[in-house]
N, C-alpha and C positions, 0 to 999 in steps of 0.2 A: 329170365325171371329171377329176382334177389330172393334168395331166401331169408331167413329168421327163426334162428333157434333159440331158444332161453333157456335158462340152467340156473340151478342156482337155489331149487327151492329143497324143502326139506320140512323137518317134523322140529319144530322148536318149542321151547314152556313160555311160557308168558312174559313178558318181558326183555324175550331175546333178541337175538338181531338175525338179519339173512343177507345177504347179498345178492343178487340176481343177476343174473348179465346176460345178452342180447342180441347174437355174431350176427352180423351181418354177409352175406357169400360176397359180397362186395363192397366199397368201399360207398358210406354214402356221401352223395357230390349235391350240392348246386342248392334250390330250396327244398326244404324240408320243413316236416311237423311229424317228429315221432313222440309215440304215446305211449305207458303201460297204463295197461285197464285188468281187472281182475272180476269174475266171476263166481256166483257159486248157484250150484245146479239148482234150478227151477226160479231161480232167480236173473236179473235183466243185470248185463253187463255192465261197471259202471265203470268210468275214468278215473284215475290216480294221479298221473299226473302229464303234463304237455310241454316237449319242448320244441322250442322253436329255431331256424335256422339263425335266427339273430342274437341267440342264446337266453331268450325270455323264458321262463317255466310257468305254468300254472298247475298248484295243486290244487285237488279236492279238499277240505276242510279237513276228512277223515286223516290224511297224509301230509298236512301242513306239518311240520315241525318235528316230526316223525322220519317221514322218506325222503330221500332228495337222489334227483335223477342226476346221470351225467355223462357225458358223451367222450369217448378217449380221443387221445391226439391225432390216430388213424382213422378217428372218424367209420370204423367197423363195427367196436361194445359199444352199447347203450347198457347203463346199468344203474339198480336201482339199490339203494343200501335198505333197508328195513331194520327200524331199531324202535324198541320197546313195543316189540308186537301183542297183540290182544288178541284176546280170543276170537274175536269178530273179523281177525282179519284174515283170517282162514278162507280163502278161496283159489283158483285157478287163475294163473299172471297170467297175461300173454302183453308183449311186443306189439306194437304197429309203426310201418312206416304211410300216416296215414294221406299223405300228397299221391304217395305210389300205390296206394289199394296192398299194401303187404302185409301180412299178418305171419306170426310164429304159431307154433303148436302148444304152447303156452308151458309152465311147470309150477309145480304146487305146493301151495304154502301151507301147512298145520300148524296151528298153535294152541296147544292145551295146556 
């Protein structure tokens, strides 16, 4: 079973930026569609952004132009830059490798 951990998140002011990254316990092979999606409590989890094994991205509107994913040469990080964060984007990230059912325990972004 691949695990997924994320790291990366933290308390920032408005405007700032985050980085987030996305270890893989393994290297990921073959087709793929990984995803970060972000939460906040009592709230319905929503998608950020989608990449594809062919290297196609899709963002949400909210992360157009803002976050942009990226996948390292090992094919292990997935990681996501966050730059000129809002207040509204204050939620809980998590990771998916969503072909293989994997999910992380996600890590948390503040911005005030």
């Amino acid at each position: 079973h691949v695990q997924l951990v994320e790291s990366g998140g933290g308390s920032v002011q408005d405007g700032g930026s985050l980085k987030l990254s996305c270890v893989a316990s393994e290297k990921i092979a073959g087709s793929y569609c990984l995803a970060w999606f972000r939460q906040v409590p009592g709230k319905e989890r929503e998608g950020v952004v989608g990449l594809d094994d062919d290297g196609s991205t899709t963002y949400a509107d909210f992360a157009e132009g803002r976050f942009t994913v990226s996948l390292d040469n090992a094919k292990t990080t997935l990681i996501l830059q966050l730059n000129s964060l809002k207040t509204e984007d204050t939620a809980m990230y998590y990771c998916a490798n969503i072909l293989r059912g994997y999910w992380g325990l996600g890590t948390q972004v503040t911005v005030s």
